[in-house]
N, CA, C and O atoms as a Tripos MOL2 file, in Angstrom:
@<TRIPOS>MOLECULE
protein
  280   279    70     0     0
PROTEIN
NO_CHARGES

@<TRIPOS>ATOM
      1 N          -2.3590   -9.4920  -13.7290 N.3       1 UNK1
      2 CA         -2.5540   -8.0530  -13.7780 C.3       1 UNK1
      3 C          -3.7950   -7.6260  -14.5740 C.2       1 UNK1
      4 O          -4.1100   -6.4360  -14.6000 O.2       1 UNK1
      5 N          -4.5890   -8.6570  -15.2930 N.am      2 UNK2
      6 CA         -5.5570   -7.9780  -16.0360 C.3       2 UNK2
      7 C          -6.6990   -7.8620  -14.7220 C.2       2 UNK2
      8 O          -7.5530   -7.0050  -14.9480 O.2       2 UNK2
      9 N          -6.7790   -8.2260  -14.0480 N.am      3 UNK3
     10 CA         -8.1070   -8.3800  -13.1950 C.3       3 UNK3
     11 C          -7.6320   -6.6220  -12.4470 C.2       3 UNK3
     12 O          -8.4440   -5.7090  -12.2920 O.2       3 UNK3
     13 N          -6.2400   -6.5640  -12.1170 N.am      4 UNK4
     14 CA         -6.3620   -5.6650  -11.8660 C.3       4 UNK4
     15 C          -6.2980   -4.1470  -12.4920 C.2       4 UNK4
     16 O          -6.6310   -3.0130  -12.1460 O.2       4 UNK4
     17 N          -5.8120   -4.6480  -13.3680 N.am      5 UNK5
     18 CA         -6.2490   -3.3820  -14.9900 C.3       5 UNK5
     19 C          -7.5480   -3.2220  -14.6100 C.2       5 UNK5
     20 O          -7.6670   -2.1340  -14.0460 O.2       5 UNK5
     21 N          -8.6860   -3.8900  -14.6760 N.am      6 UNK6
     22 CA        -10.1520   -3.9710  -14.8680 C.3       6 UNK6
     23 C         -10.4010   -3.2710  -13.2740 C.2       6 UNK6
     24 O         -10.8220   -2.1230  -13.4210 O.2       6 UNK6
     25 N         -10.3260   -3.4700  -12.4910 N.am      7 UNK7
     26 CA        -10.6210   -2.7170  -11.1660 C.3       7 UNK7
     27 C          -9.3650   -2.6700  -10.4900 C.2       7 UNK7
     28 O          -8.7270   -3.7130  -10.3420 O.2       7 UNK7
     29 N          -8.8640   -1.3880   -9.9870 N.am      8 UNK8
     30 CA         -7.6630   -1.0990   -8.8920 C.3       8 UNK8
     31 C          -7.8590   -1.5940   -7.6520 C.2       8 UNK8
     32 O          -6.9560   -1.9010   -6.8740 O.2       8 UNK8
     33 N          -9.3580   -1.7040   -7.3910 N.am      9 UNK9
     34 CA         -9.5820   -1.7800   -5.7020 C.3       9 UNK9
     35 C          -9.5780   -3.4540   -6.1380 C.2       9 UNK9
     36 O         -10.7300   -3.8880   -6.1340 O.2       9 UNK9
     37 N          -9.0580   -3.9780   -6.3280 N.am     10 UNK10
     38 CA         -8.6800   -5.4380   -6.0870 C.3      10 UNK10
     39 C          -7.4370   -5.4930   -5.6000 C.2      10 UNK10
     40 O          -7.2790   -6.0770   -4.5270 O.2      10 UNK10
     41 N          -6.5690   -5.0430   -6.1160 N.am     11 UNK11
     42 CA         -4.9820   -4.6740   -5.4620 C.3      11 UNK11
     43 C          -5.0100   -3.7340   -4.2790 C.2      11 UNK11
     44 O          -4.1430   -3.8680   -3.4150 O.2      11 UNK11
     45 N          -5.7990   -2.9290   -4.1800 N.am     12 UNK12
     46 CA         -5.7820   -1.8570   -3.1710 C.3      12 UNK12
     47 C          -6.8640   -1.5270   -2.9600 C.2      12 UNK12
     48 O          -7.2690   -0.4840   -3.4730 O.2      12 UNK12
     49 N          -7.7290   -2.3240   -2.1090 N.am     13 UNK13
     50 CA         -9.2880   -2.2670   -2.0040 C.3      13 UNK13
     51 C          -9.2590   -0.9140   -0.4340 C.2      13 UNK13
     52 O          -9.1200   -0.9610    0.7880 O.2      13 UNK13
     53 N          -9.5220    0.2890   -1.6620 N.am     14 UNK14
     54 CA        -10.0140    1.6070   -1.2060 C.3      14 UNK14
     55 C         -11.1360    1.9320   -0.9450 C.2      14 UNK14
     56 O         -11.3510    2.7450   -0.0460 O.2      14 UNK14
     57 N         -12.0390    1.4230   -1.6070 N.am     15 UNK15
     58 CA        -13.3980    0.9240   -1.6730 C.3      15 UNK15
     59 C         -13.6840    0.4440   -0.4130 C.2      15 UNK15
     60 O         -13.9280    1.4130    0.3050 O.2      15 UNK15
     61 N         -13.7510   -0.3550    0.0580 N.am     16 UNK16
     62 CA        -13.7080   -1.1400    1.2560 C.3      16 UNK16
     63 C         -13.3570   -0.8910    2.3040 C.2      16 UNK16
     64 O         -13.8200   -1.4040    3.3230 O.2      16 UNK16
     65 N         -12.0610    0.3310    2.2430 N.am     17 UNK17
     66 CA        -11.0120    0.7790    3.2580 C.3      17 UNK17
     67 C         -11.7350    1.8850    3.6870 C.2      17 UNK17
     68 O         -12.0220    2.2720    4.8200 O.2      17 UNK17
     69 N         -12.0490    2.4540    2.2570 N.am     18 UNK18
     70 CA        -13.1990    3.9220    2.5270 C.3      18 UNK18
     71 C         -14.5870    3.4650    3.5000 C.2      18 UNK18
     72 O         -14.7730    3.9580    4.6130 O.2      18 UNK18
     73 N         -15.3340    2.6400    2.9990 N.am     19 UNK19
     74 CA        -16.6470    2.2090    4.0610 C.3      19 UNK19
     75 C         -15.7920    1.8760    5.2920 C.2      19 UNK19
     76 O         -16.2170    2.7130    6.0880 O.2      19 UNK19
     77 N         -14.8260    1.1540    5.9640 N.am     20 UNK20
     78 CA        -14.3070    0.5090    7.3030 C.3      20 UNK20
     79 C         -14.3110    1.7800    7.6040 C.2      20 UNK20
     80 O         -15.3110    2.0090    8.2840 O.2      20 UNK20
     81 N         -13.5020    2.9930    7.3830 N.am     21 UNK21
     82 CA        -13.1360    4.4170    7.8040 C.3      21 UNK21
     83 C         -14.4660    5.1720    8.4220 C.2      21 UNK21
     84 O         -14.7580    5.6710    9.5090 O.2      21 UNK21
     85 N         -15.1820    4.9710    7.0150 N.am     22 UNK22
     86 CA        -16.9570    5.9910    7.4020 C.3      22 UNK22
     87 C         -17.2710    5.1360    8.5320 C.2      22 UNK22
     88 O         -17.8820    5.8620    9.3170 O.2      22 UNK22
     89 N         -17.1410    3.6280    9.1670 N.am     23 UNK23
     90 CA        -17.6870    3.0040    9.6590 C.3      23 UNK23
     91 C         -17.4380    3.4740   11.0840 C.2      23 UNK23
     92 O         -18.1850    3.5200   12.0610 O.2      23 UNK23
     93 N         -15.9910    3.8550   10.8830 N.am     24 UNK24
     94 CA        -15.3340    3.9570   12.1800 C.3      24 UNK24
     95 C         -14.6560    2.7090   12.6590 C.2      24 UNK24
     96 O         -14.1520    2.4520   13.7520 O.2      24 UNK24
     97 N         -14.8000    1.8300   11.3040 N.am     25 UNK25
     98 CA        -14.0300    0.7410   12.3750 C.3      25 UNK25
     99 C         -12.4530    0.9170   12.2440 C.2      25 UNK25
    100 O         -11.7500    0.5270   13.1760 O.2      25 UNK25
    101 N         -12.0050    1.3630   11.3710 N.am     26 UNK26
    102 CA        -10.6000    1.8720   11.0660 C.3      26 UNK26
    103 C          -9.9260    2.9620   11.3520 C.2      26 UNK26
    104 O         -10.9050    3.6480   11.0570 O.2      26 UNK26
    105 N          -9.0970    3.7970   11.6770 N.am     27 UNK27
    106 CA         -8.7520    5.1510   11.9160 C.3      27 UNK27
    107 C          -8.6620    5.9190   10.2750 C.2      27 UNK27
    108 O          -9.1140    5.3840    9.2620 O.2      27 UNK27
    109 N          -8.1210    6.9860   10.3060 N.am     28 UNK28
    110 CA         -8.2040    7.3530    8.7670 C.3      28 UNK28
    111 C          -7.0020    6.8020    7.9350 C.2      28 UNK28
    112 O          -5.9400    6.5370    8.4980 O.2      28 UNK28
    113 N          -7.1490    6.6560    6.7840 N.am     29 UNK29
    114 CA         -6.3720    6.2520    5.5860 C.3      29 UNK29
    115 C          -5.3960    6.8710    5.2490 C.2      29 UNK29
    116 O          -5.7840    8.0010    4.9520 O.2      29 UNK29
    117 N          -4.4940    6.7990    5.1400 N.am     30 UNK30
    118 CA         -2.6480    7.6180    4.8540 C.3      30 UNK30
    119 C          -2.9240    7.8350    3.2600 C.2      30 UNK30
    120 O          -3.0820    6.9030    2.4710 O.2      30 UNK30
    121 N          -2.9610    9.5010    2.8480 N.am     31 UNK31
    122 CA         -3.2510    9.9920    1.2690 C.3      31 UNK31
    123 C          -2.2400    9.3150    0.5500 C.2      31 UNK31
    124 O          -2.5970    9.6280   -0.5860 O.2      31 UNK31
    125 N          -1.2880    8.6510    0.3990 N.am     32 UNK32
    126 CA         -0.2930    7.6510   -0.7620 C.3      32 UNK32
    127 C          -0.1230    6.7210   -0.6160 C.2      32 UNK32
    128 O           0.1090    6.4470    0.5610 O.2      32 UNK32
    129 N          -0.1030    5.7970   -1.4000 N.am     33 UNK33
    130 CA          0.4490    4.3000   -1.4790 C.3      33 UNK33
    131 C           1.9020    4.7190   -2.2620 C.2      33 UNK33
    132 O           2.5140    5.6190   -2.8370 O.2      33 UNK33
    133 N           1.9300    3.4700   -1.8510 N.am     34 UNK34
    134 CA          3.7420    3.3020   -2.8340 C.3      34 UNK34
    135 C           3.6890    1.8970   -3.7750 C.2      34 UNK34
    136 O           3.0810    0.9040   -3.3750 O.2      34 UNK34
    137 N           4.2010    1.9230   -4.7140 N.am     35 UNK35
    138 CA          4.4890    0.9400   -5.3590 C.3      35 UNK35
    139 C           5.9590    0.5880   -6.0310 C.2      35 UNK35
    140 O           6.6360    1.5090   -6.4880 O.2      35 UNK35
    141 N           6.2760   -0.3340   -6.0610 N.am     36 UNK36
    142 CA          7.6530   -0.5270   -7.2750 C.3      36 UNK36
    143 C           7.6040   -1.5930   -8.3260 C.2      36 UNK36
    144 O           6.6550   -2.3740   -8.3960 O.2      36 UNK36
    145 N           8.3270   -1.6160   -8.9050 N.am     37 UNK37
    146 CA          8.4720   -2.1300  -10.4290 C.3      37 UNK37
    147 C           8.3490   -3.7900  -10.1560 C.2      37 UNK37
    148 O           7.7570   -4.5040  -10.9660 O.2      37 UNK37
    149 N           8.8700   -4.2440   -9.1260 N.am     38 UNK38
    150 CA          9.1220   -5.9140   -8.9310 C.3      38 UNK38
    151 C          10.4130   -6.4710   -9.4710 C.2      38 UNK38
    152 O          11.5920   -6.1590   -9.3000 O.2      38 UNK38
    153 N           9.6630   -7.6110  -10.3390 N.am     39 UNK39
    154 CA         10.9040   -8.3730  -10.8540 C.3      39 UNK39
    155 C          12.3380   -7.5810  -11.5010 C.2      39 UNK39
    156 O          13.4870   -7.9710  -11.7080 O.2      39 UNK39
    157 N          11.7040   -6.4200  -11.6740 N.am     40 UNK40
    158 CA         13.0930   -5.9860  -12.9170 C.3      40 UNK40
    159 C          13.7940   -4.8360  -11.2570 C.2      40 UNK40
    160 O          14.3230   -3.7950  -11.6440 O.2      40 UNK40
    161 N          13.7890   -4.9860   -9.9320 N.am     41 UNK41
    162 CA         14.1340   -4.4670   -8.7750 C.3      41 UNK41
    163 C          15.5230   -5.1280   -8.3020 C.2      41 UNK41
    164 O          15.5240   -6.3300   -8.0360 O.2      41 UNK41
    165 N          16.2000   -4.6980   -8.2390 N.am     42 UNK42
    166 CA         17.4540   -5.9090   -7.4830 C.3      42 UNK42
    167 C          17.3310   -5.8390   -6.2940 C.2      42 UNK42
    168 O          16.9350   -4.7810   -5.8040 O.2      42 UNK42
    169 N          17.6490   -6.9940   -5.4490 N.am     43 UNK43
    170 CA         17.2890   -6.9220   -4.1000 C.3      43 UNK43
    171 C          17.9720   -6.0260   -3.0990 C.2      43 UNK43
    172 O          17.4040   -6.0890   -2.0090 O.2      43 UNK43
    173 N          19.0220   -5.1990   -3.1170 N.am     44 UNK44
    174 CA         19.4740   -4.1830   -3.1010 C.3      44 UNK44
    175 C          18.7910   -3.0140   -3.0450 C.2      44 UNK44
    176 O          18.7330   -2.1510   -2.1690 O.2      44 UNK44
    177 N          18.3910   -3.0920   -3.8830 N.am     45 UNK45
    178 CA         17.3120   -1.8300   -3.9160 C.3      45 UNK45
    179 C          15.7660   -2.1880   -3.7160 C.2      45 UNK45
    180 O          14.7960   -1.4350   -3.7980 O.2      45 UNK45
    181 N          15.8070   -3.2860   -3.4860 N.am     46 UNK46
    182 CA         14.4040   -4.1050   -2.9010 C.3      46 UNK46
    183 C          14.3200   -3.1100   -1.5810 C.2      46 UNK46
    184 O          13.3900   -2.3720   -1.2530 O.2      46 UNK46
    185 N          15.9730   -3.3930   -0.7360 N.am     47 UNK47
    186 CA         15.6880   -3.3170    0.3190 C.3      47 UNK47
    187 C          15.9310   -2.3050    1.3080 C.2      47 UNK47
    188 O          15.5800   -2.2370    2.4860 O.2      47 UNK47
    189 N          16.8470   -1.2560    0.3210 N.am     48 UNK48
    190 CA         16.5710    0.3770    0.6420 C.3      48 UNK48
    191 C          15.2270    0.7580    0.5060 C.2      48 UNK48
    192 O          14.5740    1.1200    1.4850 O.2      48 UNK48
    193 N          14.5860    0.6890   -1.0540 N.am     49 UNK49
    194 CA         13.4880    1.2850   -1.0050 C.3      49 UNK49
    195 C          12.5240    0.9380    0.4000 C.2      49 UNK49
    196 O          11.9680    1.7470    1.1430 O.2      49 UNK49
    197 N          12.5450   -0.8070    0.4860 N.am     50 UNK50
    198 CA         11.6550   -0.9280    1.8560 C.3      50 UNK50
    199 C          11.6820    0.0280    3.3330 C.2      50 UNK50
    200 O          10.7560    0.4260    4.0400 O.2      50 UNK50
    201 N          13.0980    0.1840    3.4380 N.am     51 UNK51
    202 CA         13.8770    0.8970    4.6950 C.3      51 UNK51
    203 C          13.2030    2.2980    4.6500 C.2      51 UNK51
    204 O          12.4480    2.8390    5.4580 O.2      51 UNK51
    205 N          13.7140    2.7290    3.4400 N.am     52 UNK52
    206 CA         12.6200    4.4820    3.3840 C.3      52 UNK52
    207 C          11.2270    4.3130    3.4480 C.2      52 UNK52
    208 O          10.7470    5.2510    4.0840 O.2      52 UNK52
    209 N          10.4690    3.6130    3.1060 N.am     53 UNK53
    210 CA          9.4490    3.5410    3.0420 C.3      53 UNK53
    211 C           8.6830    3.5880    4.2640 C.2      53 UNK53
    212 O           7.8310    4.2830    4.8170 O.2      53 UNK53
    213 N           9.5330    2.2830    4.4830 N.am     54 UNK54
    214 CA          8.6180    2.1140    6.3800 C.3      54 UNK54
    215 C           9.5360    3.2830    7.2270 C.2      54 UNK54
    216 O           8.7650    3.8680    7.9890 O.2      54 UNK54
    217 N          10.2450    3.5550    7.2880 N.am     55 UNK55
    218 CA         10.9200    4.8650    8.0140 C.3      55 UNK55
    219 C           9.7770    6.4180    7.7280 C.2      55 UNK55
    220 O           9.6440    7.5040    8.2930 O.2      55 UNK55
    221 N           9.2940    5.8930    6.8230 N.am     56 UNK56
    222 CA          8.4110    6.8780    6.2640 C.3      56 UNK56
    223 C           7.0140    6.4730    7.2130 C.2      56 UNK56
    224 O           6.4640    7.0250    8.1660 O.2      56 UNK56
    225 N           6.8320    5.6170    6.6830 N.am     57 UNK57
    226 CA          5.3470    4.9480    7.4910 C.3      57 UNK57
    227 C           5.3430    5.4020    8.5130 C.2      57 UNK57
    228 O           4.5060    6.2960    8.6340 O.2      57 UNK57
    229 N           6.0130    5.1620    9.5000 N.am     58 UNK58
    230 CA          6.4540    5.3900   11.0300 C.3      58 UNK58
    231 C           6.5650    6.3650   11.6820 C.2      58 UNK58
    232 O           6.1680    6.5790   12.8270 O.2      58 UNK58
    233 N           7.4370    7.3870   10.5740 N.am     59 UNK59
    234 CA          7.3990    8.5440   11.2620 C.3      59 UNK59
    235 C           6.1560    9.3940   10.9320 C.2      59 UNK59
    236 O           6.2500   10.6090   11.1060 O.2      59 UNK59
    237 N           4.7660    8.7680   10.3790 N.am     60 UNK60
    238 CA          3.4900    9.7480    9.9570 C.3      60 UNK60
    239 C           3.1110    8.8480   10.8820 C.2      60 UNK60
    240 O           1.9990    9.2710   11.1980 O.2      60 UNK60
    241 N           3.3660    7.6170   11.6950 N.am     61 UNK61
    242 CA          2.1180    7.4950   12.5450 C.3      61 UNK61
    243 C           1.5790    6.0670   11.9340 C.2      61 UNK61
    244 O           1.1130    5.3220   12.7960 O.2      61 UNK61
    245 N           1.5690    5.6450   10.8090 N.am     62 UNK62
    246 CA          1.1640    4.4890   10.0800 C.3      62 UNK62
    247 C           1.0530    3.5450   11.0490 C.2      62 UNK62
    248 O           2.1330    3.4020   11.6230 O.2      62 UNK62
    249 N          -0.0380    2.6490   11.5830 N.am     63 UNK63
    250 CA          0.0440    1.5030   12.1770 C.3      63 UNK63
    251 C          -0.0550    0.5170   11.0900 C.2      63 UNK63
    252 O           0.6210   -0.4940   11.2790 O.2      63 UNK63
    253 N          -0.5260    0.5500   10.3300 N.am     64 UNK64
    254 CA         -0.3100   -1.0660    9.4680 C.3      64 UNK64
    255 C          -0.4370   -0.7080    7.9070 C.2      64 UNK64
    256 O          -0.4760    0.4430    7.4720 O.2      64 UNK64
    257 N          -0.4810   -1.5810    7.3310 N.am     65 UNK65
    258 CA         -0.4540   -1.8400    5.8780 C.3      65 UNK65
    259 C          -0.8960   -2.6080    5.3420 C.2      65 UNK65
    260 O          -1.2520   -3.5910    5.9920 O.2      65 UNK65
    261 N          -1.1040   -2.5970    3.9700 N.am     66 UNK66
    262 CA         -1.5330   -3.8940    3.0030 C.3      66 UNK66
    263 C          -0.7860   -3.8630    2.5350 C.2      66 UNK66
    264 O          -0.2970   -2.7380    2.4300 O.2      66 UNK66
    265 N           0.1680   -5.3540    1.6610 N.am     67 UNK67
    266 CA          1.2940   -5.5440    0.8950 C.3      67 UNK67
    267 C           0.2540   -6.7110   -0.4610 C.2      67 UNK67
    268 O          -0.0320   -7.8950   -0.6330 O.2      67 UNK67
    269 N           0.1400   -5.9940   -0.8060 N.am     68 UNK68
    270 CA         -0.2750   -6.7460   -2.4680 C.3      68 UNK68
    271 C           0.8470   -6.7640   -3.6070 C.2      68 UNK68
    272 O           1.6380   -5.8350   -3.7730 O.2      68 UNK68
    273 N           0.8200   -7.9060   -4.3520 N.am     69 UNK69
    274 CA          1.0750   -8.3570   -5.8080 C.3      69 UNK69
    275 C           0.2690   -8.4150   -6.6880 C.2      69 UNK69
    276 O          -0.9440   -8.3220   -6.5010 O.2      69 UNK69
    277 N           0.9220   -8.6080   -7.9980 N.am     70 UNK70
    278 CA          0.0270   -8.6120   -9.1710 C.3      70 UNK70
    279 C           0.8780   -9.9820   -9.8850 C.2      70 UNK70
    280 O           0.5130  -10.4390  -10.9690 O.2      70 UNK70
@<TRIPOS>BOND
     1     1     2 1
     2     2     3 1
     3     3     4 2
     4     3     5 am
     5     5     6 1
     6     6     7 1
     7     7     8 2
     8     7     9 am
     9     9    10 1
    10    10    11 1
    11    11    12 2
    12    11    13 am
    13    13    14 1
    14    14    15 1
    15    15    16 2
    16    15    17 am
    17    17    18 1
    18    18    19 1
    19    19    20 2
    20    19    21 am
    21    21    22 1
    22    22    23 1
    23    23    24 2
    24    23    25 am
    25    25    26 1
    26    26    27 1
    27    27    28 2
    28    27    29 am
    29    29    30 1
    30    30    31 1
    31    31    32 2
    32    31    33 am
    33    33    34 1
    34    34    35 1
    35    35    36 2
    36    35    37 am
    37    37    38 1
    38    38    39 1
    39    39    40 2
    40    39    41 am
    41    41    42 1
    42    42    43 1
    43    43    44 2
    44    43    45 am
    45    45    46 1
    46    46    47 1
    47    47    48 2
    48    47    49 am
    49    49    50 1
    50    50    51 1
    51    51    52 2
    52    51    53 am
    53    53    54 1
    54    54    55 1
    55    55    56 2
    56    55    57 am
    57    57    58 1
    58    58    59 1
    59    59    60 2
    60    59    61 am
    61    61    62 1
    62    62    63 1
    63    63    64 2
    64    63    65 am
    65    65    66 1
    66    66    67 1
    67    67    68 2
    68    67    69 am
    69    69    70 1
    70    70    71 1
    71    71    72 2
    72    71    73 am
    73    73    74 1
    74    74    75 1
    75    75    76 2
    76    75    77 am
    77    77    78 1
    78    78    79 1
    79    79    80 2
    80    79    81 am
    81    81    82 1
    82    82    83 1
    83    83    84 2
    84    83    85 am
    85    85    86 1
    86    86    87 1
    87    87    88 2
    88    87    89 am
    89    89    90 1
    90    90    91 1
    91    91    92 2
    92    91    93 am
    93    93    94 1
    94    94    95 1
    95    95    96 2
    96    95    97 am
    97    97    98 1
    98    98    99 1
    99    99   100 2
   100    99   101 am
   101   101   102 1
   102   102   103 1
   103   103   104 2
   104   103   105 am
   105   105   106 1
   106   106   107 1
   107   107   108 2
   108   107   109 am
   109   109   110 1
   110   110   111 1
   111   111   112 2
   112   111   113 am
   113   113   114 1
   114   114   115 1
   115   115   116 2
   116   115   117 am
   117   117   118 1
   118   118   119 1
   119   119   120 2
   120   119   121 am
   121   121   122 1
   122   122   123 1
   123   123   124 2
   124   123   125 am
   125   125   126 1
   126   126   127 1
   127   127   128 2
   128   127   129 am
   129   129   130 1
   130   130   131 1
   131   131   132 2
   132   131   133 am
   133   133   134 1
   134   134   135 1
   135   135   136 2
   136   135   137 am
   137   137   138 1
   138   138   139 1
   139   139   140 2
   140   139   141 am
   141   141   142 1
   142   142   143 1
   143   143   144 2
   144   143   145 am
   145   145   146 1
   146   146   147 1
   147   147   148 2
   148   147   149 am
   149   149   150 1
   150   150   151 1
   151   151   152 2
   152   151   153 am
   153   153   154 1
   154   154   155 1
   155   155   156 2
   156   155   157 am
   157   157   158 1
   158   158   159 1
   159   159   160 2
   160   159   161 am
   161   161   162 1
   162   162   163 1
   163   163   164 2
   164   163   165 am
   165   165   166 1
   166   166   167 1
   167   167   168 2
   168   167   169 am
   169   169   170 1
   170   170   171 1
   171   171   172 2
   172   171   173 am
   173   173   174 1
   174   174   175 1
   175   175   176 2
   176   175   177 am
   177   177   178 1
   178   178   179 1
   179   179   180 2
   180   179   181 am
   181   181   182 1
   182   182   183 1
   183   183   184 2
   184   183   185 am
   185   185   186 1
   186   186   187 1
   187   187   188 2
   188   187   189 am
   189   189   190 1
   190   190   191 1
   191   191   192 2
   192   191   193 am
   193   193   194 1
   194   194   195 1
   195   195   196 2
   196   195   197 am
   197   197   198 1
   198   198   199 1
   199   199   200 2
   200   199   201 am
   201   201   202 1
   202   202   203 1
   203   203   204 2
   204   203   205 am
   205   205   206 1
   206   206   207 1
   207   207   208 2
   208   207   209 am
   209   209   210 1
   210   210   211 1
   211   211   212 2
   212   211   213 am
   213   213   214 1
   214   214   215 1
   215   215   216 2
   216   215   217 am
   217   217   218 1
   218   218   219 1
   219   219   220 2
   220   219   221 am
   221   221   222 1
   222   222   223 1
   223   223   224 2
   224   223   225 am
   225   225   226 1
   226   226   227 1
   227   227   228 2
   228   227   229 am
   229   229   230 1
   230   230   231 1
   231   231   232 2
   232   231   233 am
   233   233   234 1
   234   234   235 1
   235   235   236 2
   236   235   237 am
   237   237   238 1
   238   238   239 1
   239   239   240 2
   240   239   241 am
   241   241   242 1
   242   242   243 1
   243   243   244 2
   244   243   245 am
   245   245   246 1
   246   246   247 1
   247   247   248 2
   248   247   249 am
   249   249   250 1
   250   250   251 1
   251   251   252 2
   252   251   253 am
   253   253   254 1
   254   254   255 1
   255   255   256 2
   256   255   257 am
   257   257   258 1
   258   258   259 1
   259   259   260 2
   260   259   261 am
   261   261   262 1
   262   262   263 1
   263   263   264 2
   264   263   265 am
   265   265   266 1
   266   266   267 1
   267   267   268 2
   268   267   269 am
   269   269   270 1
   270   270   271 1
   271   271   272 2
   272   271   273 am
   273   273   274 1
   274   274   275 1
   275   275   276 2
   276   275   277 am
   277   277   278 1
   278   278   279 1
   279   279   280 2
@<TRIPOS>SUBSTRUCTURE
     1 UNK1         2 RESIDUE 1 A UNK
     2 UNK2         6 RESIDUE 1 A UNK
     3 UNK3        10 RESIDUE 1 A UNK
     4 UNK4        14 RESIDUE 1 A UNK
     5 UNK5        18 RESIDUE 1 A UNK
     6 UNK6        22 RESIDUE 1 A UNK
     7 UNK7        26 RESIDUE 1 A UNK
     8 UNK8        30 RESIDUE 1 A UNK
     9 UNK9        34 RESIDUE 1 A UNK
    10 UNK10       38 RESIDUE 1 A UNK
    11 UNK11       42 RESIDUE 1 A UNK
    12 UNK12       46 RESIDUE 1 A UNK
    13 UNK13       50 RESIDUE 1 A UNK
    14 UNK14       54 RESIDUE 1 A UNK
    15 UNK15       58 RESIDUE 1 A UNK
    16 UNK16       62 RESIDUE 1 A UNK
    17 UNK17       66 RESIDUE 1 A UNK
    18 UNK18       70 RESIDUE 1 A UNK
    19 UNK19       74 RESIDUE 1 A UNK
    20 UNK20       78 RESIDUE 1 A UNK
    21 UNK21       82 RESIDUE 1 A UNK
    22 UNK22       86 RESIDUE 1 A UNK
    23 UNK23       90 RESIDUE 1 A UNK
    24 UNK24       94 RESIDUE 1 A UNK
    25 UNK25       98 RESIDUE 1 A UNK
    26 UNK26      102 RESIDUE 1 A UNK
    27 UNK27      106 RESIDUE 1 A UNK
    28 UNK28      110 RESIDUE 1 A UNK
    29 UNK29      114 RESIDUE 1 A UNK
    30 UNK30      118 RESIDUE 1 A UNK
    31 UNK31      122 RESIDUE 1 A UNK
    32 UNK32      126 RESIDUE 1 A UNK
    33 UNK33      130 RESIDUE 1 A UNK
    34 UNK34      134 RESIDUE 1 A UNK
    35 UNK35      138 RESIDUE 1 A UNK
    36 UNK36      142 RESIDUE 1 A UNK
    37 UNK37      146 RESIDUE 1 A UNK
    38 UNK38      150 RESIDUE 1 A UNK
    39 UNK39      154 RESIDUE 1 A UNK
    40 UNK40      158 RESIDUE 1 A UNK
    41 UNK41      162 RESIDUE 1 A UNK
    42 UNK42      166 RESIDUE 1 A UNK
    43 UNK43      170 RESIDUE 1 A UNK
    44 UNK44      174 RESIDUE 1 A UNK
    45 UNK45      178 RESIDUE 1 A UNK
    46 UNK46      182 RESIDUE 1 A UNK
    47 UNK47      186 RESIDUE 1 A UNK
    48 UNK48      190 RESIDUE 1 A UNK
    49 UNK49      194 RESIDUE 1 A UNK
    50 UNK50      198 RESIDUE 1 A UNK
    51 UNK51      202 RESIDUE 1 A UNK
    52 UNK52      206 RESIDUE 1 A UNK
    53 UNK53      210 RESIDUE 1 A UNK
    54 UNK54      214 RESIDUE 1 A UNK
    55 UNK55      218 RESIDUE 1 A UNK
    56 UNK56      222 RESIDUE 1 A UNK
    57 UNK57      226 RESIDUE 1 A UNK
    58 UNK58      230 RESIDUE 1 A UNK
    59 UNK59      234 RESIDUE 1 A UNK
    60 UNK60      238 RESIDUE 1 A UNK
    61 UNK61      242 RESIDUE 1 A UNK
    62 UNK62      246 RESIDUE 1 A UNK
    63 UNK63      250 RESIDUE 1 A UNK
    64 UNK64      254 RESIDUE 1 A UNK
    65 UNK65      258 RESIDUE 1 A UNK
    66 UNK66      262 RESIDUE 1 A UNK
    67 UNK67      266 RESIDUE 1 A UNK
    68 UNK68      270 RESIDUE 1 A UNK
    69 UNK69      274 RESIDUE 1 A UNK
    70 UNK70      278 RESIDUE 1 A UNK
């Protein structure tokens, strides 16, 4: 996590996502990310939160994603 303390767009390279977009090679960028806590998550609630999430994705249209760790 320190690398990504030091720059965000390593975990979530917006940077990058932003030029593909101006480029046109991408469609536009969805205004929120989501994140959760991880290890201290029970898988239970691993796997609701996932269910809303992508139920969420889906119904704005979202074709894909990035799934990063730290």
């Amino acid at each position: 996590p320190v690398y990504a303390n030091d720059n965000p767009n390593r975990v979530v390279p917006v940077d990058a996502l932003r030029q593909l977009e101006k480029e046109g090679r991408i469609g536009r960028l969805f205004p929120y990310f989501y994140s959760t806590v991880g290890n201290g998550t029970s898988v239970a609630n691993a796997k609701k939160y996932a269910a809303e999430i992508a139920a969420e994705l889906v119904n704005e249209g979202v074709q894909a994603v990035i799934l990063t760790s730290t």
